[in-house]
C-alpha positions in Angstrom: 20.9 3.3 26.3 17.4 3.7 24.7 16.2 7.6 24.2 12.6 7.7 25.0 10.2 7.7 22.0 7.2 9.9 22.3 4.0 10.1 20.0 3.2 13.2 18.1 4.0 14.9 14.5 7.2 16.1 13.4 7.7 19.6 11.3 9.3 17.2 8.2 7.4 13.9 6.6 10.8 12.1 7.8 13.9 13.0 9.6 16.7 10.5 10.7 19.6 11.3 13.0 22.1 9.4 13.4 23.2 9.0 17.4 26.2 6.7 17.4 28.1 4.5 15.1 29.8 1.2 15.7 33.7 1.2 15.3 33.5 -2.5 14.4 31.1 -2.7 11.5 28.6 -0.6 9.5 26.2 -0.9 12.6 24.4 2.6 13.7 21.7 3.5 16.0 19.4 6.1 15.0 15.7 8.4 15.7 13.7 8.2 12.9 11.2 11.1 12.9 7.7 10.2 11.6 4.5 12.3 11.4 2.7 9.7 14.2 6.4 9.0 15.7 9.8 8.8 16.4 11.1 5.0 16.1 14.4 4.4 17.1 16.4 2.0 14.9 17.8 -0.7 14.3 13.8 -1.8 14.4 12.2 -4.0 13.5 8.1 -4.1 12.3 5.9 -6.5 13.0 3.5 -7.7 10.0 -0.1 -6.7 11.0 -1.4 -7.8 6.7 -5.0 -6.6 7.2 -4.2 -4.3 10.0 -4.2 -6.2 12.6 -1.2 -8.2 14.4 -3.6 -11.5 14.6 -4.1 -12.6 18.8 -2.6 -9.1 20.1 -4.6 -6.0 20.7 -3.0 -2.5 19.9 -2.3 -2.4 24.0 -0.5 -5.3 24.2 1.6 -4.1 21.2 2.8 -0.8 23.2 3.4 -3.0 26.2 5.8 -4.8 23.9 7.2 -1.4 23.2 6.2 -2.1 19.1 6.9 1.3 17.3 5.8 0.8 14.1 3.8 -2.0 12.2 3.6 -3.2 9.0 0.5 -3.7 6.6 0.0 -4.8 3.6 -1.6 -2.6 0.2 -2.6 -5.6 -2.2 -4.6 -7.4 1.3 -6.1 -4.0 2.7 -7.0 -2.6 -1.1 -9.1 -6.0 -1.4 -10.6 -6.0 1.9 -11.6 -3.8 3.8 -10.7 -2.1 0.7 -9.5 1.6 0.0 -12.7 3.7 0.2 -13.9 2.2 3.5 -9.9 2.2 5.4 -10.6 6.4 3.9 -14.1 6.8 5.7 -12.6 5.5 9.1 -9.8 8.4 8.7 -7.5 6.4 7.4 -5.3 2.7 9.0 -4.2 4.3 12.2 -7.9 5.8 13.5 -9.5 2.0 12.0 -7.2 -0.2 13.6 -7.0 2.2 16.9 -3.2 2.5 16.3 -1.6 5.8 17.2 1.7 5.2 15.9 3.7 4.7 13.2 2.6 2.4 10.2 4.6 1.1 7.0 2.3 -0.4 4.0 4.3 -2.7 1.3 2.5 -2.2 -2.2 1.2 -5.0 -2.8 4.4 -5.9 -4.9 6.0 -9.0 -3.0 2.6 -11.1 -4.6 4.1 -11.5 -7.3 5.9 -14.2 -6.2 3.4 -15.5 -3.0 0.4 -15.3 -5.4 2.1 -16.2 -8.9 -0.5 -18.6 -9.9 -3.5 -15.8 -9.5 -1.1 -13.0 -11.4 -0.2 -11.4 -14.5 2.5 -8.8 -14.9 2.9 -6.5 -17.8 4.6 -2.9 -18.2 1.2 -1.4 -16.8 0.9 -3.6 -13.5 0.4 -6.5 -12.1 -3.6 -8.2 -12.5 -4.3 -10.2 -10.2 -7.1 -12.3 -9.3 -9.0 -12.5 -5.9 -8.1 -14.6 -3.9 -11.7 -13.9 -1.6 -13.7 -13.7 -4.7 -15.0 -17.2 -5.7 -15.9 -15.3 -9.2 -12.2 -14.7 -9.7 -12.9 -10.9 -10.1 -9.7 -9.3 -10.9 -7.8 -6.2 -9.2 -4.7 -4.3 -11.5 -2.6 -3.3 -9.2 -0.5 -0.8 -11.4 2.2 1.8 -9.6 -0.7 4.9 -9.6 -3.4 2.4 -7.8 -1.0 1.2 -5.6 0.0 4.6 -4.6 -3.5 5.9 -4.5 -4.4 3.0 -1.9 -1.5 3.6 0.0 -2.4 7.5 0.1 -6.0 6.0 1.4 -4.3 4.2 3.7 -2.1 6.6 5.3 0.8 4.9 6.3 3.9 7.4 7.4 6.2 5.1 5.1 4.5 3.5 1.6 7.0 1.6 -0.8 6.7 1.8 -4.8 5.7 -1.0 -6.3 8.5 -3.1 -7.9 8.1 -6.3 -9.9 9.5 -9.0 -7.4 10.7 -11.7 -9.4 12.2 -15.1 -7.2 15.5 -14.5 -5.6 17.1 -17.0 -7.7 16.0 -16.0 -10.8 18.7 -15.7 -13.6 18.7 -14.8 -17.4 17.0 -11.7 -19.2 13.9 -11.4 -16.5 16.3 -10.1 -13.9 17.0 -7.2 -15.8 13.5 -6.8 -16.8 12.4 -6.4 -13.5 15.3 -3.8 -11.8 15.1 -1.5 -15.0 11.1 -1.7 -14.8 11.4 -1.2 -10.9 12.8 2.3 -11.4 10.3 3.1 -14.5 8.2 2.3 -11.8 9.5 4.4 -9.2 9.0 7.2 -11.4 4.9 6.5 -11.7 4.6 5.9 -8.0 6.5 9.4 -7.6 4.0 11.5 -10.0 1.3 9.7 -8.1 1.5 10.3 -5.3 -0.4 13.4 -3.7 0.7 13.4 0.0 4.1 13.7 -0.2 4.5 16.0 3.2 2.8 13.3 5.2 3.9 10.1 3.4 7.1 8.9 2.5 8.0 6.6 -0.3 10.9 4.1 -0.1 11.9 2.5 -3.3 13.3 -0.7 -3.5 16.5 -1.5 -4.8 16.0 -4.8 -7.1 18.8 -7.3 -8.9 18.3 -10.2 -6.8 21.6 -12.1 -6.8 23.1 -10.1 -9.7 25.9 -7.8 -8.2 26.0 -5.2 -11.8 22.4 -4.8 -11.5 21.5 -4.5 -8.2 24.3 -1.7 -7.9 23.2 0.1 -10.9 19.8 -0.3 -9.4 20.7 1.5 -6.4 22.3 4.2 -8.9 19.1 4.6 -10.5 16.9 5.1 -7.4 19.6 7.7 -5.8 19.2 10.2 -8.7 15.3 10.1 -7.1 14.2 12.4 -4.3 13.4 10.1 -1.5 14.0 9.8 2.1 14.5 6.0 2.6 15.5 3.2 0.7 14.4 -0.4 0.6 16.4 -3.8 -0.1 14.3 -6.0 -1.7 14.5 -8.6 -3.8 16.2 -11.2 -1.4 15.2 -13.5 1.3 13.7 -15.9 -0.7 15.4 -19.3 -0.8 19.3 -18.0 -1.8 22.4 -19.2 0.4 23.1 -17.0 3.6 26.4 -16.0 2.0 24.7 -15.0 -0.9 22.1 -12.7 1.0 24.9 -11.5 3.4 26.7 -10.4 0.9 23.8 -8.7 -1.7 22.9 -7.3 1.7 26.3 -5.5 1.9 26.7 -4.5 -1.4 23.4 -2.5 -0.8 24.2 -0.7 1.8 27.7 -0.3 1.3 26.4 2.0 -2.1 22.8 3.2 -0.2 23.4 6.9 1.0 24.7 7.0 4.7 22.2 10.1 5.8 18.7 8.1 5.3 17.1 5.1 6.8 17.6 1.4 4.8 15.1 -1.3 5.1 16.1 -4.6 4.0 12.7 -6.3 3.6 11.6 -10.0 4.6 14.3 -10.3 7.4 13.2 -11.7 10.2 15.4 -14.8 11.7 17.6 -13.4 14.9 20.9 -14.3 13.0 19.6 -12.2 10.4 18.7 -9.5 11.8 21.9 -9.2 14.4 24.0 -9.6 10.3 22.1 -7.1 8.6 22.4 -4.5 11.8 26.1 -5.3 11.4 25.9 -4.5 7.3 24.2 -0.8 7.7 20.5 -1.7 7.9 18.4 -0.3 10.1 14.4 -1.9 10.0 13.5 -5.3 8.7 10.0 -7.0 8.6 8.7 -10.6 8.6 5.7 -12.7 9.4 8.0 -15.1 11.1 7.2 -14.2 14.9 3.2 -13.5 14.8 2.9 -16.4 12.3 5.3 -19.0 14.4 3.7 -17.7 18.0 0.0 -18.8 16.7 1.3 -22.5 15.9 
């Protein structure tokens, strides 16, 4: 039975208690306390990029029961862009949303936007994609954080360097050992740490030693939530199942785990099943407009 979720703050930037657990798998239902609301999990968030679910007003979201939407750092940090999201008192009062909001950094466009980016220890540069001119944004950890802070989504996520899913050889451990250098900027950062919580992201794509010693890593950091990344992008269902697992079976049982770019029902009834409790996609409000 659902427990009623009602708007309003919470004394912590993040609480989650755990209500019952499933004797069959790693399943678990859950309240997750956030400063603009509780969300009951499993739950999953519905990508609004520019702050905005395209078709659906934020009415007809709430009439779908919808407690928490997605938006996206590198999209919102171009346009509207930072300073004007700031003036409007941040994504909730400009998009007339009064409950809880995740922003991705900006990370995942890496890979959707490789021909337009350039990633280096500092960040990743890319270039406009609404600028004819081909003016360029860097998108390093501290401007992702500072845009997210802008923002002011209850949940913002470091910025990792998303490399494909089936990526093999020497990059792969590039990119999980510079996710957690990462981490580490994003952390000193960030200046809104008792209303904003930030999830990193455990990398290693399809390699089992480094995506374990990646969740190793980010454990020794003081976070609230952790986020699988680094999958649903082309691999074998057995393989993601089983990455999946091996995330969550090493991911601390007390906080919240967000396997990222899940949003096939299969999927998401697997991953409940493996420990996870929120997933995102663009699959449903990008399938329901076609």
């Amino acid at each position: 039975m659902a427990l009623p979720s009602t708007s309003g703050t919470v004394s912590s930037a993040l609480t989650f208690n755990i209500l019952a657990c499933c004797n069959l798998s790693m399943a678990r239902t859950a309240v997750m306390g956030l400063p603009h609301y509780e969300v009951e999990t499993p739950v999953f968030m519905p990508v609004g990029t520019q702050g905005t679910l395209k078709g659906l007003l934020p009415e007809q979201l709430k009439a779908l029961d919808c407690q928490i939407i997605l938006g996206n750092t590198y999209h919102l940090g171009t346009r509207p862009g930072p300073e004007l999201i700031k003036k409007a008192g941040g994504l909730h009062k400009f998009m007339g949303w009064d409950r809880a909001l995740l922003t991705d950094s900006g990370g995942f466009q890496m890979v959707s936007l490789l021909t337009l980016a350039e990633i280096t220890e500092e960040g990743v540069k890319f270039k406009s994609p609404y600028d004819k001119d081909g003016e360029t944004l860097m998108l390093s950890p501290e401007n992702s954080i500072k845009i997210q802070n802008a923002i002011g989504a209850d949940i913002i996520m470091q910025l990792d360097d998303v490399i494909k899913t089936t990526s093999t050889g020497p990059r792969v451990e590039e990119a999980t050992y510079r996710t957690t250098r990462w981490l580490d900027r994003c952390l000193a950062a960030h200046e809104k740490p008792e209303s904003q919580n930030i999830f990193p992201i455990v990398q290693g794509v399809l390699n089992e030693q480094l995506r374990v010693e990646s969740a190793k890593q980010l454990m020794q950091r003081n976070v609230r939530g952790f986020a699988i990344g680094g999958l649903s992008g082309g691999e074998a269902k057995d393989d993601f199942w089983r990455m999946v697992l091996l995330s969550t079976t090493h991911l601390p049982r007390d906080k919240p785990r967000y396997v990222m770019g899940v949003g096939f029902a299969v999927d998401l009834v697997v991953c409940v099943a493996l420990g996870a409790d929120m997933f995102d996609c663009v699959f449903p409000t990008r399938t329901a407009r076609f």
